[in-house]
C-alpha positions in Angstrom: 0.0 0.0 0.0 0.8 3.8 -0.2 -0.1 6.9 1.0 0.0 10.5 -0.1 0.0 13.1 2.4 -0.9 16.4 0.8 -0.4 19.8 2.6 -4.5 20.9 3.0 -3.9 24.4 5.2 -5.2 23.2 8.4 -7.1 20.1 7.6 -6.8 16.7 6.3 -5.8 15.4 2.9 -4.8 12.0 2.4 -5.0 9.3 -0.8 -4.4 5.6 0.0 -3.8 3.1 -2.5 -4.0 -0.4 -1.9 -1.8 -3.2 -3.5 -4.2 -3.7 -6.6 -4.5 0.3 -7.3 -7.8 1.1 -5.6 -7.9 4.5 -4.5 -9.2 5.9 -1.8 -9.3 9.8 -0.7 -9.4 10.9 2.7 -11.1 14.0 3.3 -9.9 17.0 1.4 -8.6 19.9 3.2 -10.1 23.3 2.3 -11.6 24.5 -0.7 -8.7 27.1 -1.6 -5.2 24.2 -0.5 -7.3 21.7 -2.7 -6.9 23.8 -5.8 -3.7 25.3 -5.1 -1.9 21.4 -3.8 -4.3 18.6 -4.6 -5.8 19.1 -7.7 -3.1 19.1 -10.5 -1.6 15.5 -8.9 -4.9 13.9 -8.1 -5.8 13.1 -12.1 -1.9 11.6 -12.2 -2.0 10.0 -8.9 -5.8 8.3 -10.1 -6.1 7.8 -13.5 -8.7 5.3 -13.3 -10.8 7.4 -11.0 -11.4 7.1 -6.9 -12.8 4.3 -6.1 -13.9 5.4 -2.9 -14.2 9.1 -1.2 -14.3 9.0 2.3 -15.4 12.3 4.3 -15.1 11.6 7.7 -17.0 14.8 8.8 -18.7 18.5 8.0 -15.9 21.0 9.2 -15.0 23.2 6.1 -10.9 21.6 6.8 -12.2 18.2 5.8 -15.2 18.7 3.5 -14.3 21.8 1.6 -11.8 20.2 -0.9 -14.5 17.3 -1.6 -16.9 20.2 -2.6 -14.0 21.7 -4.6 -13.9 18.3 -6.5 -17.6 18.1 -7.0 -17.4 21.9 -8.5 -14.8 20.9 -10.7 -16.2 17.9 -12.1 -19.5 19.5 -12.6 -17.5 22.0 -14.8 -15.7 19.6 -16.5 -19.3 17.7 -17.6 -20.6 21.0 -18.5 -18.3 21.6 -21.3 -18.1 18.3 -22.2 -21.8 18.7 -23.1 -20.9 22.1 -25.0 -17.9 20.8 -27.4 -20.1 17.7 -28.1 -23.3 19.7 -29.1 -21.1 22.0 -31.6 -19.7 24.6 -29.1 -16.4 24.2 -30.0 -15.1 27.7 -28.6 -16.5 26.9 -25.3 -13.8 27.7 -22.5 -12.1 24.9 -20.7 -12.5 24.8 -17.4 -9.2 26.3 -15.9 -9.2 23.5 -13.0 -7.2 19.7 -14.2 -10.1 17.3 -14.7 -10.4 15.5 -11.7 -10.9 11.7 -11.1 -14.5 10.6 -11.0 -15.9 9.2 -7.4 -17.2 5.7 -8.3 -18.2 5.7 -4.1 -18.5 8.2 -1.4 -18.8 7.3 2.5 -20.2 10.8 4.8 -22.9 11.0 7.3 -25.2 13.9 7.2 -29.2 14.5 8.3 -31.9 15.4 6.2 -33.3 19.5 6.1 -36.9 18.5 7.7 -36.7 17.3 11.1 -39.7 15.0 10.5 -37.1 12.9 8.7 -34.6 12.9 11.3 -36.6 12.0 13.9 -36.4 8.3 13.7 -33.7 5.3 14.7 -30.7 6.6 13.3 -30.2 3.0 11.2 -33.8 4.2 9.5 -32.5 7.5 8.5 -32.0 8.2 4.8 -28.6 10.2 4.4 -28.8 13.5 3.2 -26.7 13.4 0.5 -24.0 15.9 -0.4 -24.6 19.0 -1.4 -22.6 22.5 -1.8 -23.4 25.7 -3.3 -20.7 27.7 -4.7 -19.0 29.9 -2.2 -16.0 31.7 -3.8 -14.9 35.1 -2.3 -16.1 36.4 -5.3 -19.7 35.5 -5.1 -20.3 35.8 -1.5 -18.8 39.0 -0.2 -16.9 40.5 2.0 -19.5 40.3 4.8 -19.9 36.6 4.5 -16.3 36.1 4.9 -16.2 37.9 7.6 -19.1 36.1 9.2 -17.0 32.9 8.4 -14.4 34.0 10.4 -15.8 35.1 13.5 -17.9 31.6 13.6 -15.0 29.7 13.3 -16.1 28.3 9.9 -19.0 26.7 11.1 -21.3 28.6 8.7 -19.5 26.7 6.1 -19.3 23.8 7.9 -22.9 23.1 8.4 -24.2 24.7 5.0 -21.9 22.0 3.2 -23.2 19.4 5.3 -26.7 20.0 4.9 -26.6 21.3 0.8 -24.2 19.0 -0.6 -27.0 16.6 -2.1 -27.3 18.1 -5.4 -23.7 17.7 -6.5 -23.9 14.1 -6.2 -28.1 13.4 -7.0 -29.0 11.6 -10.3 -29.7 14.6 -11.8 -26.3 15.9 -11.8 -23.0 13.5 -11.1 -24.3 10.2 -10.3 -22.4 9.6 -7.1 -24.0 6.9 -5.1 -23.6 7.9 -1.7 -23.1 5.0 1.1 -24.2 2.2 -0.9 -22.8 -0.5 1.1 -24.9 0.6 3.8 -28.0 1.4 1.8 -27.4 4.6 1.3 -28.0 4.9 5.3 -26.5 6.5 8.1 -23.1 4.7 8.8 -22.1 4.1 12.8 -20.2 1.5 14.6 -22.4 -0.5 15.9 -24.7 -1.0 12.3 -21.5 -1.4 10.2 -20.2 -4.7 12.1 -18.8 -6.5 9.4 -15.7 -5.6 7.4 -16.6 -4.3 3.6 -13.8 -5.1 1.2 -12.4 -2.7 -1.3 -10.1 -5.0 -3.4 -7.4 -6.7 -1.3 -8.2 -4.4 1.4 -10.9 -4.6 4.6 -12.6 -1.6 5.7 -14.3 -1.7 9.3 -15.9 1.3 10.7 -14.8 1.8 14.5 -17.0 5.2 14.8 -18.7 7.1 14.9 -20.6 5.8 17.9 -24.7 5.7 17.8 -25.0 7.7 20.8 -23.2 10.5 19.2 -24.9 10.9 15.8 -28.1 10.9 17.9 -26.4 13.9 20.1 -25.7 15.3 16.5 -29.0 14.8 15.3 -30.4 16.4 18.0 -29.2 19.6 17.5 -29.4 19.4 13.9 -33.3 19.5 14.7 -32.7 22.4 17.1 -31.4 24.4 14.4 -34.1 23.5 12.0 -36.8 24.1 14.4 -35.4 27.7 14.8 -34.8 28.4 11.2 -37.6 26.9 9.6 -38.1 29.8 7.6 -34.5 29.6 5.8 -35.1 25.7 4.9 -38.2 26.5 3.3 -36.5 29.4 1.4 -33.5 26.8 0.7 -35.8 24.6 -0.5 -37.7 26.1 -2.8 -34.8 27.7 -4.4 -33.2 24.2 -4.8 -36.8 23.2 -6.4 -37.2 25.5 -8.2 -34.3 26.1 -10.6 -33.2 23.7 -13.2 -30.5 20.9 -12.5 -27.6 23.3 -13.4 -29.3 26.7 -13.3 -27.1 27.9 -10.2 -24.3 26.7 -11.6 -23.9 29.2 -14.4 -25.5 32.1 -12.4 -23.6 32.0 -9.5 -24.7 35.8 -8.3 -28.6 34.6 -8.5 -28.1 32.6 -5.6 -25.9 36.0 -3.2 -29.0 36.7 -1.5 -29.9 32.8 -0.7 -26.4 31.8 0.8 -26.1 35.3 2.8 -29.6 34.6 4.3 -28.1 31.1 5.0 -25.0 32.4 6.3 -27.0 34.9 8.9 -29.8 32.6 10.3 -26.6 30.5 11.3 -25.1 33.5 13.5 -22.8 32.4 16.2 -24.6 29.2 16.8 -22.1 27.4 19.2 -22.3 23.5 17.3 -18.3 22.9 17.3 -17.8 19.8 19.2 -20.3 17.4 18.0 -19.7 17.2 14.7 -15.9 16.5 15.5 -17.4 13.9 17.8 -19.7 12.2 15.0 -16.5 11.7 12.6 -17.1 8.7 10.7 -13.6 6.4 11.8 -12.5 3.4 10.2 -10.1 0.5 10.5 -8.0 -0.3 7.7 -6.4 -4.0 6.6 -4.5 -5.5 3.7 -2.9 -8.2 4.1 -0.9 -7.6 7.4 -0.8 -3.7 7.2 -3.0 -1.7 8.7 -4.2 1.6 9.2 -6.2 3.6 11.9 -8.3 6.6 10.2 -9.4 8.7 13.1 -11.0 12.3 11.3 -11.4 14.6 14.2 -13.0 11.9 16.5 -12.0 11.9 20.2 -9.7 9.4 22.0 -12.8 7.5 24.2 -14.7 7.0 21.0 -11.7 5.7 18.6 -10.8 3.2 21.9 -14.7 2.4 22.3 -14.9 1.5 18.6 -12.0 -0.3 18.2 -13.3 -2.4 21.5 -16.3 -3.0 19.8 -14.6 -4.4 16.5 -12.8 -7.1 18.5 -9.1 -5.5 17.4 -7.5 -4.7 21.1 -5.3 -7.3 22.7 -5.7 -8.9 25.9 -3.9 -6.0 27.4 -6.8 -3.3 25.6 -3.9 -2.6 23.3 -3.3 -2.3 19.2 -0.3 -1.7 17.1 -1.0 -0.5 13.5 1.6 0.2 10.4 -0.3 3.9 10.4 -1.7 6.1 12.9 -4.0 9.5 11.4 -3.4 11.3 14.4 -7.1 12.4 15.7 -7.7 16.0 15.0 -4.8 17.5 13.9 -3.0 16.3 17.4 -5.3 18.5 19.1 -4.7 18.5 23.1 -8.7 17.9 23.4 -8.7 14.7 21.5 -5.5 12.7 23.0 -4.5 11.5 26.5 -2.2 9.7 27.8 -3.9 6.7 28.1 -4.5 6.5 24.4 -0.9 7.1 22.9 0.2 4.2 26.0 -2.5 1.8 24.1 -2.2 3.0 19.9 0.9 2.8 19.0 2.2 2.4 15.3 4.9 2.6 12.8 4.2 5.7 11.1 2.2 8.0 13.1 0.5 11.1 10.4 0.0 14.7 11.7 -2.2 17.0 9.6 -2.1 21.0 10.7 -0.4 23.7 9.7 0.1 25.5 13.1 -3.3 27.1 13.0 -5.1 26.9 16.1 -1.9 25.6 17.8 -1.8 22.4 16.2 -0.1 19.9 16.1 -0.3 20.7 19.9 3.5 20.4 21.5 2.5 18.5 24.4 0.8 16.2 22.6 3.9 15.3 20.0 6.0 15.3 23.1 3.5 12.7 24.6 3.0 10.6 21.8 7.0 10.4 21.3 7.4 9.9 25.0 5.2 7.1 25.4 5.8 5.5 22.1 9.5 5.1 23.4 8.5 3.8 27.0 5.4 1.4 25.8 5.8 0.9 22.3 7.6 -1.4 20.0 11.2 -0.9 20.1 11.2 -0.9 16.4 11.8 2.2 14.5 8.9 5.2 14.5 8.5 8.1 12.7 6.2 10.9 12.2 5.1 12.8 9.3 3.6 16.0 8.8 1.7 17.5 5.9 2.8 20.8 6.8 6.2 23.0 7.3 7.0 26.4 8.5 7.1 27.4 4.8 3.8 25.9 4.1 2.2 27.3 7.5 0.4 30.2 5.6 1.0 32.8 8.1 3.8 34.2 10.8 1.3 33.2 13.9 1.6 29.3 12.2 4.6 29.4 10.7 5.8 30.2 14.7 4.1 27.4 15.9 5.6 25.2 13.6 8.8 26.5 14.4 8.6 25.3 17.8 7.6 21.8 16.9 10.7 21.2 14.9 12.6 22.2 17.6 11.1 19.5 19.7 11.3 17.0 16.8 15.2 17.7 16.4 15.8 17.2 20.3 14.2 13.8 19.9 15.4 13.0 17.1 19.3 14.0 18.3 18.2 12.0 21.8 17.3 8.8 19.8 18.3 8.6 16.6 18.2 4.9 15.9 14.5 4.8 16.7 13.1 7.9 16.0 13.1 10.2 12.9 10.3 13.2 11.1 9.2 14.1 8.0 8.1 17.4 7.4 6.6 18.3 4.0 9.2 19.8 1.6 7.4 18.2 -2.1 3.9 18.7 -3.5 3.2 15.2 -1.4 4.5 13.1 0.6 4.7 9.4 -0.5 4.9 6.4 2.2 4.9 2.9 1.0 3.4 0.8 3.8 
């Protein structure tokens, strides 16, 4: 197997490919690092297309670069249709064509809380669905709303709208089939689904905490019933690929969006919902933990049957939860998860990687873990921090990795990115 770690600002970007050339991508980042990084060596790195997309959550740093695939695709097939119906001069679209999805995996909840009401295994997904949102369209006081929220205006409007980029009518992307098109969570998906030579178990999320993110889902819709009906009518309204043309038509819709959302405090929960999943080919493995929490990924894995005797796993590769956020790890986990290559994703921004954590996971990887060689990679640098308040950060953390590394050479070493990607054969 291999993966390619791609620098994604402060979220997560990852493609697996498994002995026999399936391809898998893991989340992508945000919108803007997926056009400037990912897309030009996706269509190289998967010519044959993606066999499965796997979004483990809503936040804007994992989802945004999937809706930035969707958008580019959708305006690749638009002028496909032009130059074959004798439109020669039409202008190519100045993004790479991407891959095509054959499969995409993401948990999301309907926009009428009639339909969310129910067992979570009897829920429908809402499937994804974005409306463009480039600086251009939206405005100065919608980015500026973004940014005092936190992203979580983004967040939850490309959760709940990201349907009609993937519906029959427009790409074709069946969404969750191996689950029937349902809601995915640990304790429904108890069998391993295959994808070529490799197995695919879902540790998380947990049913208690999609019903948690349900709930307040429903909260918000009951508040803001007016906006959904707006939303939907709009989306009912105009022809398959109406808004796609005349972006501007649609300013007042995602501003009144935007602004029924306000400072609505749903951070947490969605983190906490992140779909999780166990990885095996052969005798490799991987752990794939999105943003989920440390309990959760332990819970799950407990669940699955894949701790020891001692409550214990070693895997080939570690995604380190959450960007080795100090809110996600403990002690107790890094003694029990240990691996060979342990993946960091975080460009310094909100002070992740957290130090402590690194200096944890290195201290108790050398006191509890294999004493076979570790290293950690990083799909970020000082250079590629984006600002002086990150690139700081990230200044620090190499200074811890090189005292460690100086300490104890001959069993632990770093990779920071320095390439387009990084490439680790597993």
């Amino acid at each position: 197997m291999r993966l390619n770690i791609f620098p994604s600002d402060k979220g997560d970007c990852l493609l697996l490919t498994s002995a026999d050339n399936k391809k898998v991508l893991i989340d992508g980042g945000m919108r803007a690092s997926y056009s400037q990084f990912v897309a030009a060596q996706l269509p190289r790195l998967a010519r044959n297309g993606l066999d499965l997309v796997y979004v483990s959550h809503i936040d804007s740093d994992h989802i945004g670069g999937i809706l930035q695939l969707m958008d580019d695709l959708v305006a690749w097939r638009r002028y496909d249709y032009q130059v074959a119906n004798n439109n020669p001069s039409y202008p190519m679209p100045q993004a790479p064509r991407p891959p095509r999805p054959k499969v995409i995996w993401h948990n999301a909840f309907k926009d009428q809380t009639q339909d969310n009401k129910g067992l979570i295994e009897e829920q429908l997904v809402a499937n994804l669905s974005i409306l463009s949102a480039d600086p251009q369209v939206i405005g100065e006081d919608l980015l500026d709303l973004r940014e005092t929220t936190g992203d979580l205006v983004t967040s939850v409007r490309e959760g709940l709208l990201l349907s009609s980029r993937v519906s029959a009518k427009q790409l074709g992307i069946q969404v969750n089939p191996q689950f029937n098109g349902e809601t995915i969570f640990a304790e429904k998906a108890a069998t391993p689904i295959p994808l070529g030579r490799m197995q695919i178990q879902v540790i998380g999320p947990l049913k208690a905490d999609l019903e948690k993110l349900r709930d307040e889902w429903n909260d918000w819709l009951d508040r803001n019933q007016k906006t959904v009906k707006h939303i939907r009518k709009e989306m009912e309204d105009d022809p398959a690929f109406a808004y796609m043309t005349e972006g501007m038509k649609l300013l007042s819709y995602i501003r009144s969006f935007a602004n029924a959302l306000g400072n609505r405090g749903l951070v947490t929960t969605p983190n906490l919902a992140s779909l999780m999943l166990y990885v095996k080919e052969g005798k490799k493995t991987l752990l794939l933990t999105g943003d989920g929490h440390y309990r959760d990924i332990l819970e799950g894995l407990k669940q699955r049957g894949l701790l020891d005797a001692d409550g214990k796993l070693h895997v080939n590769v570690l995604k380190v939860q959450h960007h080795g956020s100090e809110h996600n790890a403990h002690q107790d986990f890094t003694r029990r998860i240990t691996a060979d290559h342990y993946i960091f994703c975080g460009n310094g921004a909100h002070n992740n990687p957290d130090l402590n954590v690194v200096d944890m996971m290195i201290a108790e990887h050398l006191l509890h873990g294999p004493t076979s060689p570790f290293k950690f990679w990083f799909n970020s640098s000082v250079k590629k921090a984006g600002n002086e308040k990150n690139a700081e950060h990230m200044r620090k953390l190499v200074a811890l990795l090189e005292n460690a590394a100086r300490a104890v050479p001959d069993r632990f070493s770093y990779r920071l990115l320095d390439r387009p990607n990084l490439s680790l054969r597993i």
